[in-house]
Z-matrix of the N, CA and C atoms (Angstrom, degrees):
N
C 1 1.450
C 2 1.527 1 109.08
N 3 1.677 2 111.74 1 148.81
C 4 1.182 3 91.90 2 -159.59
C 5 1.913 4 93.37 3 -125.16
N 6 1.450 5 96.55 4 27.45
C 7 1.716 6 98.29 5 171.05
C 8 1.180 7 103.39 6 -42.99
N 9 1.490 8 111.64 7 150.78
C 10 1.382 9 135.66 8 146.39
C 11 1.698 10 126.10 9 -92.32
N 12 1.088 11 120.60 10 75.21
C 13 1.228 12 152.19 11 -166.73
C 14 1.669 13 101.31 12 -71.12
N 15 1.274 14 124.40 13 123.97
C 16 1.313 15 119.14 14 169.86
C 17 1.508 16 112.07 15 -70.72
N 18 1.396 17 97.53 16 146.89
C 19 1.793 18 104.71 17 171.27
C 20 0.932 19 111.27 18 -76.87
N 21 1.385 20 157.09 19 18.82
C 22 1.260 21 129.36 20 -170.71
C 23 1.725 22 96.75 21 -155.20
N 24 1.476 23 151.73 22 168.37
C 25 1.369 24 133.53 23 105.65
C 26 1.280 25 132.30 24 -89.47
N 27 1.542 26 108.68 25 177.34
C 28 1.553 27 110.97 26 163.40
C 29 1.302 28 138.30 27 -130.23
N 30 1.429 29 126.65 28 168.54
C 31 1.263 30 107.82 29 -126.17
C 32 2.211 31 86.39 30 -134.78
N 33 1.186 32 119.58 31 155.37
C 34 1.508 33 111.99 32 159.93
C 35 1.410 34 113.56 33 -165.66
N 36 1.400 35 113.09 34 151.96
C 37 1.345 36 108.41 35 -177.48
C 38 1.856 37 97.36 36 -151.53
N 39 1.846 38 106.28 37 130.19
C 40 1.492 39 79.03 38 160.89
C 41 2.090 40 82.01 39 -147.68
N 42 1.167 41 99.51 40 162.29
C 43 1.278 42 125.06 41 -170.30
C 44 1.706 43 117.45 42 -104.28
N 45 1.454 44 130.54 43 36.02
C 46 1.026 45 100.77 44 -172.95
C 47 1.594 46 128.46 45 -83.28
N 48 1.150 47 124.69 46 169.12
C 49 1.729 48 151.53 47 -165.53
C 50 1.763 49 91.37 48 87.42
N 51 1.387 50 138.78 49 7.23
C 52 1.376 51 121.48 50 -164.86
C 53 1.528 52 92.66 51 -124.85
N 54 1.093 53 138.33 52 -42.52
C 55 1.647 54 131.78 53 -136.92
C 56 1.786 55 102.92 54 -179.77
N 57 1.156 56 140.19 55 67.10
C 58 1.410 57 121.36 56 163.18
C 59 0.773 58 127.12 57 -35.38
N 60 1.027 59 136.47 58 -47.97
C 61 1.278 60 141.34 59 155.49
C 62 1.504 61 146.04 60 -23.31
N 63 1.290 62 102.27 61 -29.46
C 64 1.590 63 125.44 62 172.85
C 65 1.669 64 118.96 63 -92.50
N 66 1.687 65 94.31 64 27.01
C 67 1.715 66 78.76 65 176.28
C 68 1.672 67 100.95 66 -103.05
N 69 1.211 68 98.77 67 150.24
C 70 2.363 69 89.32 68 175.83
C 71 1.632 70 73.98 69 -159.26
N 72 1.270 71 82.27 70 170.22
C 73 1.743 72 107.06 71 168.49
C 74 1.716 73 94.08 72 -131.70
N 75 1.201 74 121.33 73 148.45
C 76 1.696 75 135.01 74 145.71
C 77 1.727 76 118.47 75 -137.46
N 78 1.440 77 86.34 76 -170.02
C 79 1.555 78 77.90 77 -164.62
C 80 1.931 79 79.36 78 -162.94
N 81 1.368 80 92.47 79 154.89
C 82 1.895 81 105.99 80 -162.72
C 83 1.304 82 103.37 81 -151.11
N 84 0.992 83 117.21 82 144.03
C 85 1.455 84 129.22 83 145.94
C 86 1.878 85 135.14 84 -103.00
N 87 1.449 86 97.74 85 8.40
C 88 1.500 87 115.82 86 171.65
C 89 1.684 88 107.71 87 93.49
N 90 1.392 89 101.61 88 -7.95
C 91 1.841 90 103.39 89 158.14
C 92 1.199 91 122.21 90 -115.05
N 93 1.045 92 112.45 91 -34.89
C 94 1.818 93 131.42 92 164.21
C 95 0.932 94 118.07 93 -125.58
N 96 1.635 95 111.26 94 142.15
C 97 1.417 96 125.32 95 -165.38
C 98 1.496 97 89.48 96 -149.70
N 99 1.639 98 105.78 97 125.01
C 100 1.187 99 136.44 98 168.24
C 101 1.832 100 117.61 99 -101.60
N 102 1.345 101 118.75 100 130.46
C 103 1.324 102 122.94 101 -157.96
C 104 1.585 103 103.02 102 -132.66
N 105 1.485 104 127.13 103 113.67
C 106 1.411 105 130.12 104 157.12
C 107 1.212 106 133.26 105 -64.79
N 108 1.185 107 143.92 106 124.21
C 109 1.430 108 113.69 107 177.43
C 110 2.086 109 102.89 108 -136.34
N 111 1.341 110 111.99 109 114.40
C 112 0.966 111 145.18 110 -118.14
C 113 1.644 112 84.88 111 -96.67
N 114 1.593 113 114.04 112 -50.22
C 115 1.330 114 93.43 113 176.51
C 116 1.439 115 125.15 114 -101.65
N 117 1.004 116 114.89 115 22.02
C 118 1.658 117 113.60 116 125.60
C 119 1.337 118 137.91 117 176.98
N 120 2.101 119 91.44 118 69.71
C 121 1.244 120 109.37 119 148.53
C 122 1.524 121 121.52 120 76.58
N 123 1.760 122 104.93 121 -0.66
C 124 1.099 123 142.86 122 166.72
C 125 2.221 124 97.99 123 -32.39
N 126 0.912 125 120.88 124 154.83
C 127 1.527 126 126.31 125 148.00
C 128 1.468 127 113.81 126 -150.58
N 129 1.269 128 101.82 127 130.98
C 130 1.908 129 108.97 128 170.52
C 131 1.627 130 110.87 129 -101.93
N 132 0.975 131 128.40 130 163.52
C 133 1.352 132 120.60 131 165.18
C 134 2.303 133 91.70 132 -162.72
N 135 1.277 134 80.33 133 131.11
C 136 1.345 135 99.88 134 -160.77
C 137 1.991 136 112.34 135 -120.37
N 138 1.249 137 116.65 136 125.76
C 139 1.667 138 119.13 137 -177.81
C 140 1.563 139 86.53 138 -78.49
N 141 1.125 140 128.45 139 106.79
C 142 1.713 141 133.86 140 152.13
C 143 1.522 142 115.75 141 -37.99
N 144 1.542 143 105.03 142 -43.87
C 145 1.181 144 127.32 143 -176.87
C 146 1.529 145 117.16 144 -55.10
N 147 1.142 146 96.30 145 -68.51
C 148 1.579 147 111.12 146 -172.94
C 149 1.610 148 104.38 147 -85.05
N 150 1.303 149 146.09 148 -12.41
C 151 1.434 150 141.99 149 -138.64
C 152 1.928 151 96.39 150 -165.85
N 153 0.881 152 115.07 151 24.39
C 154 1.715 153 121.06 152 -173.44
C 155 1.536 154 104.78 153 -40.33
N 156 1.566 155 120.63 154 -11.73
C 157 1.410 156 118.52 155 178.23
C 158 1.276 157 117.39 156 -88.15
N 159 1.675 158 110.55 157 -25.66
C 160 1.490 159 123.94 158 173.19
C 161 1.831 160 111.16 159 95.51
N 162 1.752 161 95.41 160 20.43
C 163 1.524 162 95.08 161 177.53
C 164 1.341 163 139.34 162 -77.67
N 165 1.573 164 100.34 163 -1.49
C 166 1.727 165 95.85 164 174.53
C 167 1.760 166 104.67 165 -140.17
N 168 0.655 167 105.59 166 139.20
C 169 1.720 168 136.74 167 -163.51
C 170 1.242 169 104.43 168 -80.24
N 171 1.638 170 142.81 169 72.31
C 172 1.189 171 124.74 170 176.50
C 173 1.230 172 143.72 171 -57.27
N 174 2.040 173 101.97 172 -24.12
C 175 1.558 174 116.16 173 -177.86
C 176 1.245 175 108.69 174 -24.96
N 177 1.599 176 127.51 175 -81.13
C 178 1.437 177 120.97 176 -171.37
C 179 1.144 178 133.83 177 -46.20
N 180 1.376 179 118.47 178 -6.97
C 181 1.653 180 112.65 179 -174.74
C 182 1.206 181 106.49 180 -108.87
N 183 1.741 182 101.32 181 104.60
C 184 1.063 183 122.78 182 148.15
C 185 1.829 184 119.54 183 17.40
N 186 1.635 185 116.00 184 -62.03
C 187 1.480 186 117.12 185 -175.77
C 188 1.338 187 99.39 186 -54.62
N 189 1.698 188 130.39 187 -30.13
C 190 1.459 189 106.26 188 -152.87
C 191 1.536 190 108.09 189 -130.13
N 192 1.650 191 107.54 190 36.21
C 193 1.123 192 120.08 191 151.38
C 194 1.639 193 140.29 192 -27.60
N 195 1.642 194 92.76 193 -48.80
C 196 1.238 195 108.01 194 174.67
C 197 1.448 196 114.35 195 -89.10
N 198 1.119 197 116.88 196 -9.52
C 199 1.639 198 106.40 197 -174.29
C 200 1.480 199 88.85 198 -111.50
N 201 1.334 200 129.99 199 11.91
C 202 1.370 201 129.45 200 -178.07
C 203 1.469 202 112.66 201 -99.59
N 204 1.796 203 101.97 202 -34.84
C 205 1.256 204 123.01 203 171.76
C 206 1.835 205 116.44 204 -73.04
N 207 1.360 206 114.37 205 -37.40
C 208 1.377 207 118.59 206 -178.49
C 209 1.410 208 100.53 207 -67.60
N 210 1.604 209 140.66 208 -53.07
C 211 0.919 210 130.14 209 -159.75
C 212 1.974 211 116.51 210 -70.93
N 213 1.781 212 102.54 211 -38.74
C 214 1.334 213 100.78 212 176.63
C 215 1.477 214 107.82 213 -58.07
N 216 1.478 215 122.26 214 -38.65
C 217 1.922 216 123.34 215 -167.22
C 218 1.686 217 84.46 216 -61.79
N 219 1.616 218 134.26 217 -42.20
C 220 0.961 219 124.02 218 -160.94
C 221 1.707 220 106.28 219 -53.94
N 222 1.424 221 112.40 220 -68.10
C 223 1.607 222 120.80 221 -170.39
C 224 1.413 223 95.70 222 -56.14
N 225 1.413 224 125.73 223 -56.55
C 226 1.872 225 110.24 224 175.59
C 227 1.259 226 108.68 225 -38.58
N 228 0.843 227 124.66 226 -60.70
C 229 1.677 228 123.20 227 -167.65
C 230 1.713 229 109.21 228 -47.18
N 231 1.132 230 98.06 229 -55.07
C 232 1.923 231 103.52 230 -166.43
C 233 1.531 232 89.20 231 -70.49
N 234 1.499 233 151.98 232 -34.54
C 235 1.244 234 154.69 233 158.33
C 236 1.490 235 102.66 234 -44.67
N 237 1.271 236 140.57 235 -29.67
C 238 1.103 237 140.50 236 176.57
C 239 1.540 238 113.17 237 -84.89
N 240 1.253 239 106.59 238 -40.35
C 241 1.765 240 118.88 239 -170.22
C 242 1.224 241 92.12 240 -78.18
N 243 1.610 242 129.17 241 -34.37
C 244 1.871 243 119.37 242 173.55
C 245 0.799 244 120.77 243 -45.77
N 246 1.506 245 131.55 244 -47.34
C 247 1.742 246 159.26 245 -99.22
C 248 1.417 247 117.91 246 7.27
N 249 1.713 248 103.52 247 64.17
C 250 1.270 249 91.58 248 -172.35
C 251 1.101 250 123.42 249 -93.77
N 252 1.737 251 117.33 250 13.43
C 253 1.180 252 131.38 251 160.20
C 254 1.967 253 113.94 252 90.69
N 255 1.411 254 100.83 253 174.46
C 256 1.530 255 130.09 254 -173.35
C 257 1.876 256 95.92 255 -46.87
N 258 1.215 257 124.56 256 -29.17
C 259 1.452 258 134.40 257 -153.11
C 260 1.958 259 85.59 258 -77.47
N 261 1.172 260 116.92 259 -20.55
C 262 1.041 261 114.73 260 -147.36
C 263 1.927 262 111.47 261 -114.64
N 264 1.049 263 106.33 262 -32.01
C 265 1.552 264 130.12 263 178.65
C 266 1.912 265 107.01 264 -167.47
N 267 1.607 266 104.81 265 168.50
C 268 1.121 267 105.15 266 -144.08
C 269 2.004 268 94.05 267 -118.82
N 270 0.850 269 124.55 268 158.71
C 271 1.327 270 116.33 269 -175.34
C 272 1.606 271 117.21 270 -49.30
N 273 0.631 272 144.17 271 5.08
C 274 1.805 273 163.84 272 147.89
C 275 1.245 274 115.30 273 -70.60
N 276 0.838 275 120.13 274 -37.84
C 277 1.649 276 145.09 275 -176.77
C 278 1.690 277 114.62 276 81.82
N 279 1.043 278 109.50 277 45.62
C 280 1.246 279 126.17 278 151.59
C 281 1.239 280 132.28 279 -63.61
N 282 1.271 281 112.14 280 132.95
C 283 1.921 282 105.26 281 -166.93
C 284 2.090 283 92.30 282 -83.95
N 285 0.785 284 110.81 283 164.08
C 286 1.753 285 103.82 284 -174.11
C 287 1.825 286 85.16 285 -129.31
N 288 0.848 287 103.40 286 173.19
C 289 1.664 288 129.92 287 -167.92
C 290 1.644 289 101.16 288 -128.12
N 291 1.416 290 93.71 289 150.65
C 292 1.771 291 115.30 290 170.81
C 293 1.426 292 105.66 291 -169.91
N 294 1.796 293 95.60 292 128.17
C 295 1.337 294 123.52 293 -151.67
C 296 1.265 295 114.07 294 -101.18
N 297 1.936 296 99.53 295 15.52
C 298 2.111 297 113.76 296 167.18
C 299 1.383 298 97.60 297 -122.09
N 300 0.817 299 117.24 298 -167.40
C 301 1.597 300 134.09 299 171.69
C 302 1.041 301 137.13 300 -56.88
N 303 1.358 302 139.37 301 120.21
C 304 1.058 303 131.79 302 -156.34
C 305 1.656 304 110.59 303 -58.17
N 306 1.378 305 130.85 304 112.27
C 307 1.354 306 143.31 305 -175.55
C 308 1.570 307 123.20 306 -110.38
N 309 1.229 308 99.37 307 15.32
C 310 1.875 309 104.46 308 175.87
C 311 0.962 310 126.21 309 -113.89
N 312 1.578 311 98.14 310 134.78
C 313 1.719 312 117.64 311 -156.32
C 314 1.803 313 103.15 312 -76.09
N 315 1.258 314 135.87 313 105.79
C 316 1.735 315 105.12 314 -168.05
C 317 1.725 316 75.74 315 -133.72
N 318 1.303 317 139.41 316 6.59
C 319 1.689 318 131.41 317 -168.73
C 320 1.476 319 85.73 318 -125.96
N 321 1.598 320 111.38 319 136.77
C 322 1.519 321 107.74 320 168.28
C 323 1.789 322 102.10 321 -91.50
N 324 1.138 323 100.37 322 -14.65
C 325 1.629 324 94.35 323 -177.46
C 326 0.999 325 121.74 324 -114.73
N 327 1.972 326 125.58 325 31.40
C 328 1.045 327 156.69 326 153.72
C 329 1.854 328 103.53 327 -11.09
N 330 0.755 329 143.40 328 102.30
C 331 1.687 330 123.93 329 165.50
C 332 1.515 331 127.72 330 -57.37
N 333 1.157 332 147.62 331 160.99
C 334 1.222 333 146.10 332 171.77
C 335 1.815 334 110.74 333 -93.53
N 336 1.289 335 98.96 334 167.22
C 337 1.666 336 85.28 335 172.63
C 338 1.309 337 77.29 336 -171.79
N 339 1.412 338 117.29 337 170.98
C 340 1.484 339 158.38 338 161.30
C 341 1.603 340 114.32 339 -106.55
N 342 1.271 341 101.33 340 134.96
C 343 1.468 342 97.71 341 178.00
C 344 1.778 343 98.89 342 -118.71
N 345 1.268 344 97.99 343 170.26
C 346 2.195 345 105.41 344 -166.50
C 347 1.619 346 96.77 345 -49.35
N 348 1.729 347 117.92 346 -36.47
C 349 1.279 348 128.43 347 -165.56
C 350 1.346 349 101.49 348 -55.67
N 351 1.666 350 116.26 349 -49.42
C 352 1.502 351 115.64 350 -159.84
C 353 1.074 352 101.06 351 116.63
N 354 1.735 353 135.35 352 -2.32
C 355 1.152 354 113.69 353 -160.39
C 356 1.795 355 93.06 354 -106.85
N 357 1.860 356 108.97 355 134.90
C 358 1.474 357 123.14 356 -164.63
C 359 1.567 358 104.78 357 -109.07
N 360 1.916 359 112.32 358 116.19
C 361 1.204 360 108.04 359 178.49
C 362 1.495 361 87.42 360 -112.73
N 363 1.222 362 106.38 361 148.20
C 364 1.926 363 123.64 362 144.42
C 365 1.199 364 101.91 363 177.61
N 366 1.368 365 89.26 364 162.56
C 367 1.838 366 111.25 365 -173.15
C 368 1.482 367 105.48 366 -57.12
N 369 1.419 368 116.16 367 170.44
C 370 1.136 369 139.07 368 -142.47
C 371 1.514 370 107.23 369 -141.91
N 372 1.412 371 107.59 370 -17.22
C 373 1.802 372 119.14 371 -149.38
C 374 1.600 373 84.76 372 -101.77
């Protein structure tokens, strides 16, 4: 077969009425795993390989700048191929940060839900 299969997936989670804090997006290819974290702008980037538990944080070191940099252009990019718009990165292509809950409508068939709190998310679009 001669699919063209992407190398990598991606990944998202955000929690609101529980934790703002817990929203990130990443994206992996099963050796590296790159991690957003939205309210504040946080980045992990992790050897799967060597660290499969996810215990040391390479972003800051200097050596892995560049493989720190390939992976964020990576998630911008597929944010671009969505069109999930300005809400999301900035004309530079900067991923931008927000320091409440993740609140953007980018799925029209988003589901609604209730949480025990009462607190009601679904799309809007």
């Amino acid at each position: 077969d001669d699919a063209n299969w992407r190398t990598w997936i991606d990944l998202e989670l955000t929690d609101c009425g529980f934790n703002n804090s817990m929203t990130w997006n990443a994206v992996t290819d099963g050796r590296m795993k790159y991690v957003y974290w939205w309210f504040d702008a946080t980045e992990h980037l992790f050897n799967l390989t060597a660290d499969p538990y996810e215990q040391n944080n390479l972003a800051p070191l200097t050596e892995y700048t560049y493989k720190l940099a390939y992976w964020r252009n990576l998630l911008v990019d597929m944010f671009m191929e969505e069109g999930r718009g300005n809400a999301w990165y900035d004309q530079n292509g900067a991923l931008k940060t927000e320091s409440t809950c993740w609140k953007k409508d980018y799925l029209s068939n988003y589901p609604c839900f209730t949480t025990p709190a009462g607190t009601t998310a679904c799309s809007t679009a």
